[in-house]
PyMOL CGO cylinders between C-alpha atoms (Angstrom):
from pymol import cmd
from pymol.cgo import CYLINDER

trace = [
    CYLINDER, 103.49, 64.36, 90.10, 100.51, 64.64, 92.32, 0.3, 1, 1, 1, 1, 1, 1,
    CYLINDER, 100.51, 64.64, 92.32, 98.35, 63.39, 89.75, 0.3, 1, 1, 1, 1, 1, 1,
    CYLINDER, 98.35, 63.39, 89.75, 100.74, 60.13, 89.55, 0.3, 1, 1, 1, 1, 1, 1,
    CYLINDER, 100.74, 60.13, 89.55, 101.05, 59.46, 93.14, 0.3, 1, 1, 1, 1, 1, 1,
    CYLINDER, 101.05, 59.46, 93.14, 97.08, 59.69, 93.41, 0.3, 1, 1, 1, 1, 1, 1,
    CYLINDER, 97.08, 59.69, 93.41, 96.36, 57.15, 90.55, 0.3, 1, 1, 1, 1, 1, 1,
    CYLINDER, 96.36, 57.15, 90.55, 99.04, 54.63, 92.26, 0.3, 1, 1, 1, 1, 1, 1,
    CYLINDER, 99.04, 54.63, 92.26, 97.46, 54.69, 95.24, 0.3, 1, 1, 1, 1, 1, 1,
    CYLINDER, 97.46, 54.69, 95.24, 94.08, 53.91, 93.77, 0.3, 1, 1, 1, 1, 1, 1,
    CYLINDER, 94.08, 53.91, 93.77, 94.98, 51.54, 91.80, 0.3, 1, 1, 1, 1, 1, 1,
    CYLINDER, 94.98, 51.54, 91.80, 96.81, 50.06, 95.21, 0.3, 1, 1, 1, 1, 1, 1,
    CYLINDER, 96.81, 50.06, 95.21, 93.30, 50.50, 96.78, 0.3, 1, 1, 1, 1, 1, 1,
    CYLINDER, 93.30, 50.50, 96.78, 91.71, 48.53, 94.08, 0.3, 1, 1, 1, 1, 1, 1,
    CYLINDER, 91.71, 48.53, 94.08, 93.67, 45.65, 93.87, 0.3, 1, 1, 1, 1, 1, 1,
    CYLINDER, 93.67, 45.65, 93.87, 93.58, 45.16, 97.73, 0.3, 1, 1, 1, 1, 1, 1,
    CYLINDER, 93.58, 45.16, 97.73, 89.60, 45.91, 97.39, 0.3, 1, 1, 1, 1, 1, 1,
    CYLINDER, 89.60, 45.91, 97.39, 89.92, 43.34, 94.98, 0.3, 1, 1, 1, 1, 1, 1,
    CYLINDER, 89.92, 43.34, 94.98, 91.98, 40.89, 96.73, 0.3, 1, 1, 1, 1, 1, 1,
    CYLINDER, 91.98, 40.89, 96.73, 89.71, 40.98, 99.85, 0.3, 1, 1, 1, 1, 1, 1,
    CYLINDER, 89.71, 40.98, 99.85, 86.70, 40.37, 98.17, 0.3, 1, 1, 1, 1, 1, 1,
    CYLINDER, 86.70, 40.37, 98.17, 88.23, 37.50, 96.37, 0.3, 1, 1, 1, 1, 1, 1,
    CYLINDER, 88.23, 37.50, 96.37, 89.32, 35.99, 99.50, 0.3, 1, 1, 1, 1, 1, 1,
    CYLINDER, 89.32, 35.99, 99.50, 85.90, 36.04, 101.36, 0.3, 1, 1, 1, 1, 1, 1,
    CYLINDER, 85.90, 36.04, 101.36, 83.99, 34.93, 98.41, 0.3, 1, 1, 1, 1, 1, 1,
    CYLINDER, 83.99, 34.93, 98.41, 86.82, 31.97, 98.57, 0.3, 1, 1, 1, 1, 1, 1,
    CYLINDER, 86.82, 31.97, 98.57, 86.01, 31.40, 101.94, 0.3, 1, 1, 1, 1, 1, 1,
    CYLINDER, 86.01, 31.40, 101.94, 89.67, 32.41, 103.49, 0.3, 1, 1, 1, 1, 1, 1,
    CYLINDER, 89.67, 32.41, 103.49, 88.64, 35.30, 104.83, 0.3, 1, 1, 1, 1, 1, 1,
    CYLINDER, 88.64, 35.30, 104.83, 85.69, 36.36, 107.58, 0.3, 1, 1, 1, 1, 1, 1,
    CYLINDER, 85.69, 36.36, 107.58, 83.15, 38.77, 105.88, 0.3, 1, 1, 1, 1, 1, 1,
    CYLINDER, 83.15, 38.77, 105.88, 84.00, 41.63, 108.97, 0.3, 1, 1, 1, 1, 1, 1,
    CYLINDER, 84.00, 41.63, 108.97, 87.53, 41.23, 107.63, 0.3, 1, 1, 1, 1, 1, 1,
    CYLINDER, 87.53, 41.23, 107.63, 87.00, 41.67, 103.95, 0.3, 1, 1, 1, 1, 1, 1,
    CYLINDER, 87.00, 41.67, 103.95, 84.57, 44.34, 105.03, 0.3, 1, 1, 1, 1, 1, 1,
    CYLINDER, 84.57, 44.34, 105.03, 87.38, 46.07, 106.94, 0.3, 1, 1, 1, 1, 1, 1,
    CYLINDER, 87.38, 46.07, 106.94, 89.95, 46.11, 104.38, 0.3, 1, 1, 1, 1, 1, 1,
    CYLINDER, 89.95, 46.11, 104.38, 87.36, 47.92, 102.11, 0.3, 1, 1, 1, 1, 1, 1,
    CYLINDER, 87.36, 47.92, 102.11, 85.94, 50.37, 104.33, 0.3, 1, 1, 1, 1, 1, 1,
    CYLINDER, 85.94, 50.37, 104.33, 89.50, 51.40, 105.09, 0.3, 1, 1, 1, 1, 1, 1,
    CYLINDER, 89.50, 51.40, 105.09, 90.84, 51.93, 101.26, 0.3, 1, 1, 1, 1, 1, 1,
    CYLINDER, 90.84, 51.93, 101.26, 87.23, 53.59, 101.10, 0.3, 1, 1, 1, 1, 1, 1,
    CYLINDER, 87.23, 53.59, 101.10, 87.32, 55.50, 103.63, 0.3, 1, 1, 1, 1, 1, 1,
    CYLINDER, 87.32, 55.50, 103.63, 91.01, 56.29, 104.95, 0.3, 1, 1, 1, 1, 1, 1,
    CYLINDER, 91.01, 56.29, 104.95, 89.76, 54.90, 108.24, 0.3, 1, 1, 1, 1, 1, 1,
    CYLINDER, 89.76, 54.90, 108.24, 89.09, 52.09, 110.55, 0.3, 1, 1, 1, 1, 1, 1,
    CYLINDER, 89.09, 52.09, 110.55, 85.17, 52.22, 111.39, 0.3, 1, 1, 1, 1, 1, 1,
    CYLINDER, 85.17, 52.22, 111.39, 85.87, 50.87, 114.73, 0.3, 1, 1, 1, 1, 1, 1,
    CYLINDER, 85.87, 50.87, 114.73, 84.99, 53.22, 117.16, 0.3, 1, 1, 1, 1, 1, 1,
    CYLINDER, 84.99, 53.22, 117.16, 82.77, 55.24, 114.59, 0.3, 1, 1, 1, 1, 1, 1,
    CYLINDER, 82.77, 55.24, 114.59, 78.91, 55.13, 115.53, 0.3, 1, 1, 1, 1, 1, 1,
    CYLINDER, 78.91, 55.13, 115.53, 77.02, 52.21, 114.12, 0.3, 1, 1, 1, 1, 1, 1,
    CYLINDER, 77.02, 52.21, 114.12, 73.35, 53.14, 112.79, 0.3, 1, 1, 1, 1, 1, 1,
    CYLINDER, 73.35, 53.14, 112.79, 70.73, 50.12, 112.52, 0.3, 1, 1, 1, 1, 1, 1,
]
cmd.load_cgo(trace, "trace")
């Protein structure tokens, strides 16, 4: 059941990966956004407050 529940939530994560990337390229969505949404199914977490290196 594990096994399940782990494959729906990636496919979840894809499809909103998916979505947000579709919507920046289509210009209805700000590139921080987009970038966001990804870093978060990604990642599990928001990167604001995490260190930025440059």
């Amino acid at each position: 059941m594990d096994d399940e529940k782990t494959l729906q939530q990636a496919q979840e994560n894809m499809k909103a990966i998916n979505a947000a990337v579709d919507a920046y390229q289509n210009g209805t969505m700000s590139k921080e956004e987009a970038g966001r949404i990804v870093y978060e199914r990604l990642f599990g977490e928001s990167e604001i407050g995490q260190p930025h290196h440059k």
